[in-house]
Backbone of each chain as ProteinMPNN parsed JSONL, in Angstrom:
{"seq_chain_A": "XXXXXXXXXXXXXXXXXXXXXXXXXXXXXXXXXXXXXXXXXXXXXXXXXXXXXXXXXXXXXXXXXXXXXXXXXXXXXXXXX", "coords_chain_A": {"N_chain_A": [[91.182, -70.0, 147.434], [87.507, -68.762, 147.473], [86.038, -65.319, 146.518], [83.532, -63.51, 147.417], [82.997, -60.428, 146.721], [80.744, -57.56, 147.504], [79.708, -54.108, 146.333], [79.456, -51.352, 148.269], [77.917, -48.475, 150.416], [79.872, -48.931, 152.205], [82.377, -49.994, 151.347], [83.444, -52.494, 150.088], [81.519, -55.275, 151.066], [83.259, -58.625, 152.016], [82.962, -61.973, 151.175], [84.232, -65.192, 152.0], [85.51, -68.245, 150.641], [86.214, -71.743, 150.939], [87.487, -73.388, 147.938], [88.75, -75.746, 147.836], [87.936, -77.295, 149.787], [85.292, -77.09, 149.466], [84.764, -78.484, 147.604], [85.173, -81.268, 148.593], [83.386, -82.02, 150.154], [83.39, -80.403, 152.173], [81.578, -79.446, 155.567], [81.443, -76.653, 156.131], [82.896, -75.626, 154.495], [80.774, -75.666, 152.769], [78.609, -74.275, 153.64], [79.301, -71.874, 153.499], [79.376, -71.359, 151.08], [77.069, -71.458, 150.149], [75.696, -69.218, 151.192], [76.753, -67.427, 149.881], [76.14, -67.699, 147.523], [73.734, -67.307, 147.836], [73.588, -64.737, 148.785], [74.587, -63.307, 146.146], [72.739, -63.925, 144.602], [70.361, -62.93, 145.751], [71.166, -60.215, 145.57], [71.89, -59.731, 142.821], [68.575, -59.751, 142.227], [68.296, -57.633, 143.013], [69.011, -55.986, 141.375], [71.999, -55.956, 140.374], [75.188, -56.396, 138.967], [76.809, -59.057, 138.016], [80.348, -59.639, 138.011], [83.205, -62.102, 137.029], [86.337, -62.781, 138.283], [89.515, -63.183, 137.5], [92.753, -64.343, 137.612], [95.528, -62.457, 135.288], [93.613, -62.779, 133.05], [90.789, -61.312, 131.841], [88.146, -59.03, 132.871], [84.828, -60.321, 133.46], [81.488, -60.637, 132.823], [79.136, -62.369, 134.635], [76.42, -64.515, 134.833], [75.212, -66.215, 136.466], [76.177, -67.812, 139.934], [79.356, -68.628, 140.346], [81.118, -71.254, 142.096], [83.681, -71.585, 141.522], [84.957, -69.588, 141.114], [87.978, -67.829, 141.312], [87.371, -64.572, 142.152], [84.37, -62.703, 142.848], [82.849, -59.841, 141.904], [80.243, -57.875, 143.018], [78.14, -55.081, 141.362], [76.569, -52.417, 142.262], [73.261, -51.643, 140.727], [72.999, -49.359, 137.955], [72.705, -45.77, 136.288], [71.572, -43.615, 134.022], [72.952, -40.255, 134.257]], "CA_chain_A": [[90.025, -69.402, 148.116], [87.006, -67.791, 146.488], [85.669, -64.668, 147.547], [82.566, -62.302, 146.55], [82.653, -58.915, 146.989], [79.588, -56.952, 147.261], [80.052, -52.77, 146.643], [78.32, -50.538, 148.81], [78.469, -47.604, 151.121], [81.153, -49.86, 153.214], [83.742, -49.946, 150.861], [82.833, -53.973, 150.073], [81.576, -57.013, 152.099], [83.498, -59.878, 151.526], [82.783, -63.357, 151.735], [85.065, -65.732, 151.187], [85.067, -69.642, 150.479], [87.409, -72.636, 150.563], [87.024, -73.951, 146.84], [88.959, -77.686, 147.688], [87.571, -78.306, 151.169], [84.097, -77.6, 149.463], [84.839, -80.125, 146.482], [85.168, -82.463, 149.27], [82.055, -82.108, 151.121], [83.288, -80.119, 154.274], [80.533, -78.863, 155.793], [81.72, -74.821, 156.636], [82.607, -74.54, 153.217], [80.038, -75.626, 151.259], [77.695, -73.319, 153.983], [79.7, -70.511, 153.088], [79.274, -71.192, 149.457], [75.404, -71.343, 149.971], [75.565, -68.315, 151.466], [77.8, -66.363, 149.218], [74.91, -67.838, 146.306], [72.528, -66.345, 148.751], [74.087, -63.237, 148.671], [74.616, -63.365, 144.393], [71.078, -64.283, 143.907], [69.619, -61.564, 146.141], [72.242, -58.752, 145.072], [71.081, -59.622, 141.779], [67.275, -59.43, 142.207], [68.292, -56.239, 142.909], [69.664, -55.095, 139.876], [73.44, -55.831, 140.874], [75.677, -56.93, 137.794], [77.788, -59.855, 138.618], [81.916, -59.768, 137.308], [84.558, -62.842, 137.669], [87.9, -61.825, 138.307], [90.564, -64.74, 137.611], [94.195, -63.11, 137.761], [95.812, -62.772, 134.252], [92.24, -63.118, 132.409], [89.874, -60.087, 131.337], [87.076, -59.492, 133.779], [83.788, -61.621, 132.62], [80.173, -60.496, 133.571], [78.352, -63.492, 134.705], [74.464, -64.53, 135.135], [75.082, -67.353, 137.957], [77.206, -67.689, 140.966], [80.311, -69.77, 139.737], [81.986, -71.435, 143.008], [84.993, -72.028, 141.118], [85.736, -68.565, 140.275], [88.562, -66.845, 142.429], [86.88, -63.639, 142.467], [82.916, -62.185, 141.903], [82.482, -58.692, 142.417], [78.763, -57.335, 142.158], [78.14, -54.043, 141.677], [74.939, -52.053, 142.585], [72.373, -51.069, 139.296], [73.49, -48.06, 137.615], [71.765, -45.551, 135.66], [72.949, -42.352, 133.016], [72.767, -39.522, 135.861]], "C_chain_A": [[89.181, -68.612, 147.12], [86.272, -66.763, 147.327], [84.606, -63.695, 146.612], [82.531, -60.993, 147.747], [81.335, -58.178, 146.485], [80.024, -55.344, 147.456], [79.24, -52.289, 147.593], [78.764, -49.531, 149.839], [79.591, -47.391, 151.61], [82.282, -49.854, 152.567], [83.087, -51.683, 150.206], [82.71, -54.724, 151.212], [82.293, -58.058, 151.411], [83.12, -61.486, 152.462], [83.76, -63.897, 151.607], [84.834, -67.381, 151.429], [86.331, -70.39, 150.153], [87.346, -73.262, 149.386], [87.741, -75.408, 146.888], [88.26, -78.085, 148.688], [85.887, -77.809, 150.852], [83.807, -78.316, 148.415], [84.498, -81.219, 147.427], [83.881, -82.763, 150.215], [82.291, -81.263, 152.2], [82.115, -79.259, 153.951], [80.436, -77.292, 155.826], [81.512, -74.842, 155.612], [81.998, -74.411, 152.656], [78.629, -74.574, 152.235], [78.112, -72.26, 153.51], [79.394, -70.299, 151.434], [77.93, -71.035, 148.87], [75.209, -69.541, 150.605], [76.293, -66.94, 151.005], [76.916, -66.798, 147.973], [74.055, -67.501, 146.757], [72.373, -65.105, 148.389], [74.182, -62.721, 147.401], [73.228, -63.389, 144.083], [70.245, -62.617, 144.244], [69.981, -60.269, 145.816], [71.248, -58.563, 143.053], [69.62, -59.629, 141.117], [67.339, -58.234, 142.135], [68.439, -55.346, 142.042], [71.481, -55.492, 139.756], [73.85, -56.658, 139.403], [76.83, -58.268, 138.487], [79.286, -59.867, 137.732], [82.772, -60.959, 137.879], [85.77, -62.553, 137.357], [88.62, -63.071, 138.113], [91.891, -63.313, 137.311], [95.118, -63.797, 135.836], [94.377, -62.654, 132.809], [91.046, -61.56, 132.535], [88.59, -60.104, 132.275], [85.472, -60.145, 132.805], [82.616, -61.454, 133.705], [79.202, -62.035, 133.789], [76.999, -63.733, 135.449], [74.117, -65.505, 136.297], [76.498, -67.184, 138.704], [77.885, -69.13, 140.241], [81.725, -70.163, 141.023], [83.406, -71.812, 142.82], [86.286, -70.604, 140.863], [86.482, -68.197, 141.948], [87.756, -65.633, 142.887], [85.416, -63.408, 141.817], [82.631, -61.031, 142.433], [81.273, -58.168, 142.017], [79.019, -55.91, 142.424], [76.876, -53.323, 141.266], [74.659, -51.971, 140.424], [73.048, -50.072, 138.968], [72.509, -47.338, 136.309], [72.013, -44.314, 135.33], [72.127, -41.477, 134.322], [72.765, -38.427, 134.8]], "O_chain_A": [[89.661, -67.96, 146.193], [85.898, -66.991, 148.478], [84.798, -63.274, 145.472], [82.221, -60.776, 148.918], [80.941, -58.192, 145.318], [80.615, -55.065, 148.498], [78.183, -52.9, 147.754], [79.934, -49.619, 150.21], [80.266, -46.362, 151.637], [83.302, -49.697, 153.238], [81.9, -51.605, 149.89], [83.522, -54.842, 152.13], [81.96, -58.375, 150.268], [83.054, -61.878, 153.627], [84.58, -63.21, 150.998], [84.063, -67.765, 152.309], [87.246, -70.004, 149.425], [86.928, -74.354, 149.773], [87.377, -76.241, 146.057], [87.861, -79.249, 148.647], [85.098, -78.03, 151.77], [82.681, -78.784, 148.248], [83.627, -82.039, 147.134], [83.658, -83.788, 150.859], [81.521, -81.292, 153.16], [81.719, -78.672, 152.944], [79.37, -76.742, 155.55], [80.455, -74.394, 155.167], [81.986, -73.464, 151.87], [77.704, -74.157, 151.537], [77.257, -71.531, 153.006], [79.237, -69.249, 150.812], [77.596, -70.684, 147.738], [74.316, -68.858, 150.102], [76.371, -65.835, 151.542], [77.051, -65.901, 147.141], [73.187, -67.256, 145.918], [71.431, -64.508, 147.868], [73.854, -61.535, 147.352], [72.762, -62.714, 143.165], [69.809, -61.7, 143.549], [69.193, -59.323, 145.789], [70.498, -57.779, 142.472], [69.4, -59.547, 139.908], [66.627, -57.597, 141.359], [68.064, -54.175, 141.987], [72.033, -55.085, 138.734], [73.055, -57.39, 138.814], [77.532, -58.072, 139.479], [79.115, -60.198, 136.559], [83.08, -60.92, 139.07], [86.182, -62.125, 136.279], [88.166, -64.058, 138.693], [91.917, -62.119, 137.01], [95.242, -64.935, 135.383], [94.68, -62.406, 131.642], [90.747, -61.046, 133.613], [88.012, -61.179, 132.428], [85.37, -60.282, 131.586], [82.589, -61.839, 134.874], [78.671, -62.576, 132.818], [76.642, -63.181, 136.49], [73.049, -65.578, 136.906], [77.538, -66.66, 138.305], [77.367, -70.16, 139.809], [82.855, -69.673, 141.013], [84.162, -72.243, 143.691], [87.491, -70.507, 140.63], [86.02, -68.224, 143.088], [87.43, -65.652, 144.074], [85.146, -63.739, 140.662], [82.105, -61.082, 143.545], [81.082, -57.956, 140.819], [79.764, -55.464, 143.295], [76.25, -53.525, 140.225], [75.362, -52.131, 139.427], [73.896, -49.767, 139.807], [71.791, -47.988, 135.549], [72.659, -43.664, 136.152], [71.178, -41.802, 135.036], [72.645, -37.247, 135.13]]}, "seq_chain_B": "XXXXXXXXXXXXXXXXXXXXXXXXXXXXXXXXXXXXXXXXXXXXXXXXXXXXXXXXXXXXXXXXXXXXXXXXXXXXXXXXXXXXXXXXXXXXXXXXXXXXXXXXXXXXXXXXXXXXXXXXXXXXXXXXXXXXXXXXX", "coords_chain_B": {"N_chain_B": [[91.871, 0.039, 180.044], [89.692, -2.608, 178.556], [85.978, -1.868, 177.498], [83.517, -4.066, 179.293], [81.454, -4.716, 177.097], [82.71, -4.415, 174.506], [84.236, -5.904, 174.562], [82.844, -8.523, 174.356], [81.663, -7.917, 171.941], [83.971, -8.311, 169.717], [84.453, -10.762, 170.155], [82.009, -12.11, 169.522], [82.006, -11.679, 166.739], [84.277, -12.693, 166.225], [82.945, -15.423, 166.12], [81.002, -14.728, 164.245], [82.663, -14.817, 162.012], [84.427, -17.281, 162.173], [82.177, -19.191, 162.044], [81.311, -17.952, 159.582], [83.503, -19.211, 157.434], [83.472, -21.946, 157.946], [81.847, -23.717, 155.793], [83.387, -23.263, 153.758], [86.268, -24.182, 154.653], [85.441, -26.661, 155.392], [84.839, -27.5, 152.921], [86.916, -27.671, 151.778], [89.111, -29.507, 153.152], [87.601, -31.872, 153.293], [87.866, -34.101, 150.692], [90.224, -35.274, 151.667], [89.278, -36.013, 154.471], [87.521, -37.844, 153.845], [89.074, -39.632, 152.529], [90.377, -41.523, 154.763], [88.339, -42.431, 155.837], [87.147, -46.127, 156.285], [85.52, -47.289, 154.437], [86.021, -45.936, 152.136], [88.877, -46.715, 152.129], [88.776, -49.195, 152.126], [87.616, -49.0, 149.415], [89.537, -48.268, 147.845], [92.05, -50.292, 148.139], [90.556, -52.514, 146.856], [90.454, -51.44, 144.156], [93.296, -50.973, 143.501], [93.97, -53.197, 143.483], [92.738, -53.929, 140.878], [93.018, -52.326, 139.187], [95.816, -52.014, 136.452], [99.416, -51.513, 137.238], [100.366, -49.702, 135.428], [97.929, -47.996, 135.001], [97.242, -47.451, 137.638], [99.49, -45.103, 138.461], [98.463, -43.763, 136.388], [95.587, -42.71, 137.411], [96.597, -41.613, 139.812], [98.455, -39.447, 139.016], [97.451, -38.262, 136.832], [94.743, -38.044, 137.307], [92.945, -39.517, 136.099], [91.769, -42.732, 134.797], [92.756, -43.903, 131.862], [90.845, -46.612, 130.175], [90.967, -49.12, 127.323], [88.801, -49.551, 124.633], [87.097, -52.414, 124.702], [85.867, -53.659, 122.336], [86.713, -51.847, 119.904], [89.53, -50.614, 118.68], [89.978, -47.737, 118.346], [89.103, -46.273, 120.305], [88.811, -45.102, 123.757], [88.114, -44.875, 126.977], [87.989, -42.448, 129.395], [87.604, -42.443, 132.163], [87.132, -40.472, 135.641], [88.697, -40.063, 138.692], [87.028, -38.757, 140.564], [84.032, -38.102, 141.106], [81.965, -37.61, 138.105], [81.667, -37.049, 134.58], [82.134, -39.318, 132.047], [84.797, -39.585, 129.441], [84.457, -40.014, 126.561], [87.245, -41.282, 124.118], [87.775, -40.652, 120.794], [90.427, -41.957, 118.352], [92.294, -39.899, 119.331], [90.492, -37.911, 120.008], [88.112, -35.838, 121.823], [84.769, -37.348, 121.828], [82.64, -37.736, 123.105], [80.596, -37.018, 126.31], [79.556, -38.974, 129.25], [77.283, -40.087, 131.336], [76.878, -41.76, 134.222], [75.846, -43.454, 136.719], [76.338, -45.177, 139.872], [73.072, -46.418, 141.587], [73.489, -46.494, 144.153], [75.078, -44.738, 146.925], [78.328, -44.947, 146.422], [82.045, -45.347, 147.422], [84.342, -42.81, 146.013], [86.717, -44.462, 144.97], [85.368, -47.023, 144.86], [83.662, -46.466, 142.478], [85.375, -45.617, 140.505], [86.182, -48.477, 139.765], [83.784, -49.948, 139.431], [83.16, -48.566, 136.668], [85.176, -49.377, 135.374], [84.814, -52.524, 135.031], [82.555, -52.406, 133.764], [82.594, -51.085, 131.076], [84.71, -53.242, 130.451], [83.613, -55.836, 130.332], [81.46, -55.276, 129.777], [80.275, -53.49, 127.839], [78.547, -52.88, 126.313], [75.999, -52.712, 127.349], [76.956, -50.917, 129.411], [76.969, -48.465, 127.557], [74.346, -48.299, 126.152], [73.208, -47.759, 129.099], [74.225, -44.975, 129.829], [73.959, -41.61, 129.569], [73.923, -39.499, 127.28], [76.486, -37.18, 125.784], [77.137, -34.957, 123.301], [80.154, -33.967, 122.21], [81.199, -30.895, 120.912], [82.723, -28.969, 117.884]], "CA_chain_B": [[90.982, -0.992, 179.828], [88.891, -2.476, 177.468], [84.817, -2.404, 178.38], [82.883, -5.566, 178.45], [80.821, -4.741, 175.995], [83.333, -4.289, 173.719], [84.876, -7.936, 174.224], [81.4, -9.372, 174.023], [81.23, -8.078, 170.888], [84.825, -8.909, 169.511], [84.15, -12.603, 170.817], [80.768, -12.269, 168.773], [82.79, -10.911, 165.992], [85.699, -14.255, 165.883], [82.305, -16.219, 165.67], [80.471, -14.95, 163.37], [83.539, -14.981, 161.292], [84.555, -18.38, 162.277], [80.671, -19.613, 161.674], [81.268, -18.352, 158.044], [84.157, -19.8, 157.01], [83.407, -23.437, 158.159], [81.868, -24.732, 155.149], [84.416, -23.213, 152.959], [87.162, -24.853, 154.808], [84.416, -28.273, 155.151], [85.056, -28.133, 151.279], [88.842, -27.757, 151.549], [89.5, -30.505, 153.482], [86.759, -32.888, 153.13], [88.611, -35.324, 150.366], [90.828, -35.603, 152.999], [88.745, -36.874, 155.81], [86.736, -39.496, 152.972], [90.014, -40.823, 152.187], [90.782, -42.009, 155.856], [87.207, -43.602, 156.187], [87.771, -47.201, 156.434], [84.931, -47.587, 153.283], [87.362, -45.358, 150.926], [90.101, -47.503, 152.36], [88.694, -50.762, 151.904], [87.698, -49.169, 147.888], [91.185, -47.849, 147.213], [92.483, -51.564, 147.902], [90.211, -53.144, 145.259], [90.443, -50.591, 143.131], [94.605, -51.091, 143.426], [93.605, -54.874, 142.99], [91.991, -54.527, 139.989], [94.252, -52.051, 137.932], [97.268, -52.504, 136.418], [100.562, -50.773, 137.619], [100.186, -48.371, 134.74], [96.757, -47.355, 135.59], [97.373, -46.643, 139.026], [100.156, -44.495, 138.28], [97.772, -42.568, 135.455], [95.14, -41.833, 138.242], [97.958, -40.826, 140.536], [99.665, -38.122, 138.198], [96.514, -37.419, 135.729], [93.435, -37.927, 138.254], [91.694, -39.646, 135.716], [92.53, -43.926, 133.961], [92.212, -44.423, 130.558], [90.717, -47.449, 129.651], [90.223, -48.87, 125.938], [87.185, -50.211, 124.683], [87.003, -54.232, 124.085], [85.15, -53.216, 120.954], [86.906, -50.637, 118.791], [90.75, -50.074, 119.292], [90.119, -46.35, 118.481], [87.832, -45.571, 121.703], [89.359, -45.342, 125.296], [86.895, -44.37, 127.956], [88.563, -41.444, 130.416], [87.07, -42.147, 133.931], [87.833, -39.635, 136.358], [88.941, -40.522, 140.154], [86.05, -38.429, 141.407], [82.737, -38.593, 140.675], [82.112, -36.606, 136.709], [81.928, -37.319, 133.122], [83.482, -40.074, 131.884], [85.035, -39.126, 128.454], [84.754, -41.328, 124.899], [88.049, -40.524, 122.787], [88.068, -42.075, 119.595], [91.42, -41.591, 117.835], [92.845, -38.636, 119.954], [89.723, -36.731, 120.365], [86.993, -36.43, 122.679], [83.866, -37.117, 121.074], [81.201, -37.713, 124.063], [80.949, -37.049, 127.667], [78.681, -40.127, 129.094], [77.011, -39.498, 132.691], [76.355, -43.239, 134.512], [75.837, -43.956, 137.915], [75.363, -46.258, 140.463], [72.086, -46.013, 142.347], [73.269, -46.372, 146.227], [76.334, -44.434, 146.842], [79.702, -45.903, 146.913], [83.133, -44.418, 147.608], [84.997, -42.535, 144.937], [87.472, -45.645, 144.406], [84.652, -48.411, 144.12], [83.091, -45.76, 141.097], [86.373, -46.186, 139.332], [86.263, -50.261, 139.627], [82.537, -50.066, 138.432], [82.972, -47.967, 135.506], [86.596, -49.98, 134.698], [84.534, -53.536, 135.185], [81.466, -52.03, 133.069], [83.793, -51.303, 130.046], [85.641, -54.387, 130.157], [82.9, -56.7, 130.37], [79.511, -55.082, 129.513], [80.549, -52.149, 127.398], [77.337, -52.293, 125.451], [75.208, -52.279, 128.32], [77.061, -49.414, 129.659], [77.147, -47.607, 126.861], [73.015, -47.858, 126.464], [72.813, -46.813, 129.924], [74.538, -43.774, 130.232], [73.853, -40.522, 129.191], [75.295, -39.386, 126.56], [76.139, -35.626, 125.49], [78.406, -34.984, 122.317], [81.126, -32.805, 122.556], [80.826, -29.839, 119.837], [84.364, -28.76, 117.671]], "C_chain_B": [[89.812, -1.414, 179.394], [87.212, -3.074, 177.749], [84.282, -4.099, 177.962], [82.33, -6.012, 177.55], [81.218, -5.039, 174.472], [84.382, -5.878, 173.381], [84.05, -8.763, 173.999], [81.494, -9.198, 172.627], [82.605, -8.004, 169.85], [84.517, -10.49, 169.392], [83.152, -12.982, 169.519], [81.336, -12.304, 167.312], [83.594, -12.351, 165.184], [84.048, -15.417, 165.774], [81.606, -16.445, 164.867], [81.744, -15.215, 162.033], [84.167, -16.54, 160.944], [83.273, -19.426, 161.84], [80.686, -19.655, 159.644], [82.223, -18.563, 157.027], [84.601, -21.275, 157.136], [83.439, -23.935, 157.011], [82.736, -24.25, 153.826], [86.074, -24.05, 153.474], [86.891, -26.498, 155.166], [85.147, -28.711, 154.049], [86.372, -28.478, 150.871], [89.495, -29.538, 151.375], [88.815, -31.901, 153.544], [87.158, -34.216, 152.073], [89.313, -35.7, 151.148], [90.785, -36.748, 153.657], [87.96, -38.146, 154.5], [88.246, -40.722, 152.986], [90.7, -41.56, 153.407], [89.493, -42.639, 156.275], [87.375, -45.222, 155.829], [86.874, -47.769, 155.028], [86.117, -47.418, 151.801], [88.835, -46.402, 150.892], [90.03, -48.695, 151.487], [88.55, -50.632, 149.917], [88.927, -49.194, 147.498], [91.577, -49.783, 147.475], [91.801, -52.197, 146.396], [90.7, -52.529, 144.359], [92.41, -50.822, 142.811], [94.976, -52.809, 142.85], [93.506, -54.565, 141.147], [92.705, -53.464, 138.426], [95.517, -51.962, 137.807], [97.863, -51.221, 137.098], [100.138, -49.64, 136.546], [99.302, -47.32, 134.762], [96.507, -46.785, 136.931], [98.207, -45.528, 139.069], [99.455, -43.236, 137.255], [96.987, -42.091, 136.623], [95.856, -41.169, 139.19], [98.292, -39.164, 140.429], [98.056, -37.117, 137.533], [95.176, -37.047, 136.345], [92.333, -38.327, 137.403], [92.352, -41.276, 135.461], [91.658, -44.222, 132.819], [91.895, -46.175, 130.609], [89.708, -47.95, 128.155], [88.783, -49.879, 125.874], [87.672, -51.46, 124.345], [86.66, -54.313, 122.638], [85.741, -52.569, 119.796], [88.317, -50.089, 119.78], [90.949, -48.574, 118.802], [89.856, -45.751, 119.604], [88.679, -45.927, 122.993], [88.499, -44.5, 125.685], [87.97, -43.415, 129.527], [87.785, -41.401, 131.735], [87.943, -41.699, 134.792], [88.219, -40.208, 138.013], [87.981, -40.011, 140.677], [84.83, -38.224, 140.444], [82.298, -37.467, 138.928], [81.72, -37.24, 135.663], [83.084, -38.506, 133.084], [83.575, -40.119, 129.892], [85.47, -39.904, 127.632], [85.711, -40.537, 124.236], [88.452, -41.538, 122.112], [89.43, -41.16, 118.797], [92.053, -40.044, 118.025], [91.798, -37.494, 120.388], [88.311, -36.858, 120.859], [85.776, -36.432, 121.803], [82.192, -37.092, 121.885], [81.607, -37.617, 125.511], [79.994, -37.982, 128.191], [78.467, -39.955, 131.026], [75.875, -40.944, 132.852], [76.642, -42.723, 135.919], [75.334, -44.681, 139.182], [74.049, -45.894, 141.355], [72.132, -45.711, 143.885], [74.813, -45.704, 145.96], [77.039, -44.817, 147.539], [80.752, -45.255, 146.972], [83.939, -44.725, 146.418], [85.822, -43.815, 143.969], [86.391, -46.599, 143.694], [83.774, -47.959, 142.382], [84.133, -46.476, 139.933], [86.025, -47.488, 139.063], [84.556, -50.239, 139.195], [82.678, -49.566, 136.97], [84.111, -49.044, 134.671], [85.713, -51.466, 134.373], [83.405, -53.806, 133.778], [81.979, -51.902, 131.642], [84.03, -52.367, 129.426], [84.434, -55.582, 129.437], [81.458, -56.494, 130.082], [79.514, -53.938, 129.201], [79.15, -51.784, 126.64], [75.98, -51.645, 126.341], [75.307, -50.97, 128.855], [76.754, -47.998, 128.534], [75.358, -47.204, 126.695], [72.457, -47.433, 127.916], [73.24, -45.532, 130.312], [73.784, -42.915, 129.201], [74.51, -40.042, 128.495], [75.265, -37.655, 126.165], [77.2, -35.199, 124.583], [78.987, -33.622, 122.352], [81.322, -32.17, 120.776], [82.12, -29.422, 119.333], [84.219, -27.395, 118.194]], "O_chain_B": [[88.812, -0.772, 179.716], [86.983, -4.236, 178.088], [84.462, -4.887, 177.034], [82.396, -7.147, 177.079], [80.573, -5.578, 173.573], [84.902, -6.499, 172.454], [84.371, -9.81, 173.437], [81.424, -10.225, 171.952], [82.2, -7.462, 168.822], [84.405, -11.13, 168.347], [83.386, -13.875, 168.703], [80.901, -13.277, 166.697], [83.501, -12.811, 164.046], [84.335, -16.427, 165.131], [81.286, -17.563, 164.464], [81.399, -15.947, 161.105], [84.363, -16.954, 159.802], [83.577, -20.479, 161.279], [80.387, -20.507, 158.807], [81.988, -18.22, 155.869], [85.629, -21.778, 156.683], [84.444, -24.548, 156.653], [82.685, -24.995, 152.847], [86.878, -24.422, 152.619], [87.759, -27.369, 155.22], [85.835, -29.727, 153.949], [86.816, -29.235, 150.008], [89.939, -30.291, 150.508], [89.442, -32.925, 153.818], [86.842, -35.334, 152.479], [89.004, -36.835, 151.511], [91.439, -37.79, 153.698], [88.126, -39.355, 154.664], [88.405, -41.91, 153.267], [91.657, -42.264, 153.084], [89.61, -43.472, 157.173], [87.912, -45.351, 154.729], [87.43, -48.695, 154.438], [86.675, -48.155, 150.987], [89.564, -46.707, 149.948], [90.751, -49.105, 150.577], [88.997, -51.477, 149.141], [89.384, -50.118, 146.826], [91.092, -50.458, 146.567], [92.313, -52.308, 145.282], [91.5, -53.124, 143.637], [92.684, -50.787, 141.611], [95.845, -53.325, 142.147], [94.292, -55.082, 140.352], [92.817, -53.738, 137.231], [96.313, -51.851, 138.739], [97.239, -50.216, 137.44], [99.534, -48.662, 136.985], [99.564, -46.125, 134.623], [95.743, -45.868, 137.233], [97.725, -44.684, 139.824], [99.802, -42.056, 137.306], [97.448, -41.054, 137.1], [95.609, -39.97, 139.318], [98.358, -38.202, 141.194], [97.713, -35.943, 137.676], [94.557, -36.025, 136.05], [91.176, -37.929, 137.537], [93.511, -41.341, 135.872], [90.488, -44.587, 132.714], [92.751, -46.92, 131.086], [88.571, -47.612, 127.826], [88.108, -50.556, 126.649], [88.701, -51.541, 123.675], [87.252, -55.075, 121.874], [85.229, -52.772, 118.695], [88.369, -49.528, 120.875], [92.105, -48.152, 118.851], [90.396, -44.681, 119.884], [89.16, -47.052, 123.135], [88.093, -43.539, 125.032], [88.488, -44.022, 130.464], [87.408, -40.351, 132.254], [89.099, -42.096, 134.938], [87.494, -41.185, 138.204], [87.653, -40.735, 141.617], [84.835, -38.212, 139.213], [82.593, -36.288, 139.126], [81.296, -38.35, 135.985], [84.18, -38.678, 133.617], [82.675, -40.558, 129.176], [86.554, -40.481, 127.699], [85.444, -39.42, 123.794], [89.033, -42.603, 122.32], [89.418, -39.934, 118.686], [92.247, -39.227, 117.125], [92.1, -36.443, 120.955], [87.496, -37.7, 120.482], [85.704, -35.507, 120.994], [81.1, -36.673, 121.501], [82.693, -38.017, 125.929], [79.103, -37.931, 127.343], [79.398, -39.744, 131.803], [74.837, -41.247, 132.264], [77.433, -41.832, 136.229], [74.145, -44.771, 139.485], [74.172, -44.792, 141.889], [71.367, -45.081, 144.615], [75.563, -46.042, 145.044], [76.94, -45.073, 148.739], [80.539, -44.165, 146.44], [84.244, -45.79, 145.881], [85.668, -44.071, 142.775], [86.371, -46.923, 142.507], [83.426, -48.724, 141.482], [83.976, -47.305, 139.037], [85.487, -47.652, 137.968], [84.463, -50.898, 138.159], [82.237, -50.309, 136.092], [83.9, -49.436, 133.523], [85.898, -51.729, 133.185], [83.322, -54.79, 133.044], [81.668, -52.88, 130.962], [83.761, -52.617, 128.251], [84.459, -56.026, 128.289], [80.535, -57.307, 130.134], [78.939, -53.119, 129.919], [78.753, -50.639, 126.427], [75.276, -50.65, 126.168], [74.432, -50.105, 128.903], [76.405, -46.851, 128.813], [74.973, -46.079, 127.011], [71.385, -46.832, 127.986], [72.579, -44.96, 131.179], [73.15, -43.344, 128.236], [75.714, -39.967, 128.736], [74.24, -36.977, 126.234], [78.295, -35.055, 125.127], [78.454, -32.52, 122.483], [81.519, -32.833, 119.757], [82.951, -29.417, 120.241], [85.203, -26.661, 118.289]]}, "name": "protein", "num_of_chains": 2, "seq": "XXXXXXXXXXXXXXXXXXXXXXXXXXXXXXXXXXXXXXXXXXXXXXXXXXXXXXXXXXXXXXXXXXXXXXXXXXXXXXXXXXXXXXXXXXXXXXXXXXXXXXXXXXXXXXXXXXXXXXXXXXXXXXXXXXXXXXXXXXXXXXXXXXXXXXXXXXXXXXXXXXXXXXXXXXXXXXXXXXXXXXXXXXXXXXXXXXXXXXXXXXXXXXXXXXXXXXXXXX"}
């Protein structure tokens, strides 16, 4: 399963996505996967940084939504306070 | 027996008293009540996700988790569990205090997992956006 987390007030939103049953065409998943690149695109208009999480593996800032990755956590803009 | 006047203004007395020791006991207990909001909840999970056993156990005990830089195995970055300074020590000694943060506010935990993520993966970035303020011998 892949899942994006978005930070925010809430604690995170998660999405989450079937990554074989949308290799295969099903229809849910690959909506959910448009809509979890929905959600990446627009987070990141915003300023939001994107991170993929794989387990074992160093986290890894990334510039596109990658439906393969286990995990993508965005997290708002930030700025020296 | 004691007039009315005199319990009116007793009564008056336990309230103004009670009135001004609210937001000193607000401040007491107020980590508290955050950490039973279902936001804090849902951070503390990631945030338990995303560091190791050893690191959970440092914010635990120390209230702060070291993590080193990707860059330069002298430098570990001291982020605190609550919102503060997060402290550059290069080879045992602090050398900057560095003041970042996110723009919409997020609960204490998801700070940690930003600052830990920011580090790992986009230390340069972070490092030109914070604030920096060098610590004096």
């Amino acid at each position: 399963m892949g899942m994006l987390r978005v930070m925010s007030r809430r604690g995170d939103d998660r999405l989450t996505w079937d990554q074989q049953k949308a290799q295969v065409g099903d229809p849910e998943a690959l909506a959910a996967v448009r809509e979890a690149e929905r959600i990446f695109a627009q987070e990141r208009a915003k300023g939001a940084t994107a991170f993929k999480l794989d387990p074992g593996k160093p986290a890894q800032r990334i510039e596109t939504f990658d439906e393969t990755a286990e995990q993508i956590v965005l997290v708002p803009r930030v700025v020296g306070g | 027996m004691i007039p009315l006047t005199q319990q009116v203004l007793t009564m008056l007395g336990w309230i103004i008293l009670a009135l001004a020791i609210s937001p000193m006991v607000w401040l007491i207990f107020q980590p508290y009540f955050k950490g039973l909001s279902s936001a804090e909840r849902r951070a503390a999970t990631l945030l338990h996700e995303i560091l190791t056993a050893e690191q959970c156990r440092q914010l635990a005990w120390r209230g702060y988790v070291e993590i080193p830089s990707p860059s330069s195995t002298q430098r570990i970055y001291r982020v605190p569990r609550t919102r503060g300074y997060v402290q550059v020590i290069e080879n045992g000694q602090a050398i900057m205090r560095l003041c970042i943060q996110p723009v919409e506010y997020l609960p204490d935990a998801d700070v940690v997992v930003l600052h830990k993520l920011m580090i790992e993966a986009n230390e340069d970035f972070y490092l030109q956006k914070a604030n920096k303020y060098l610590c004096s011998e």
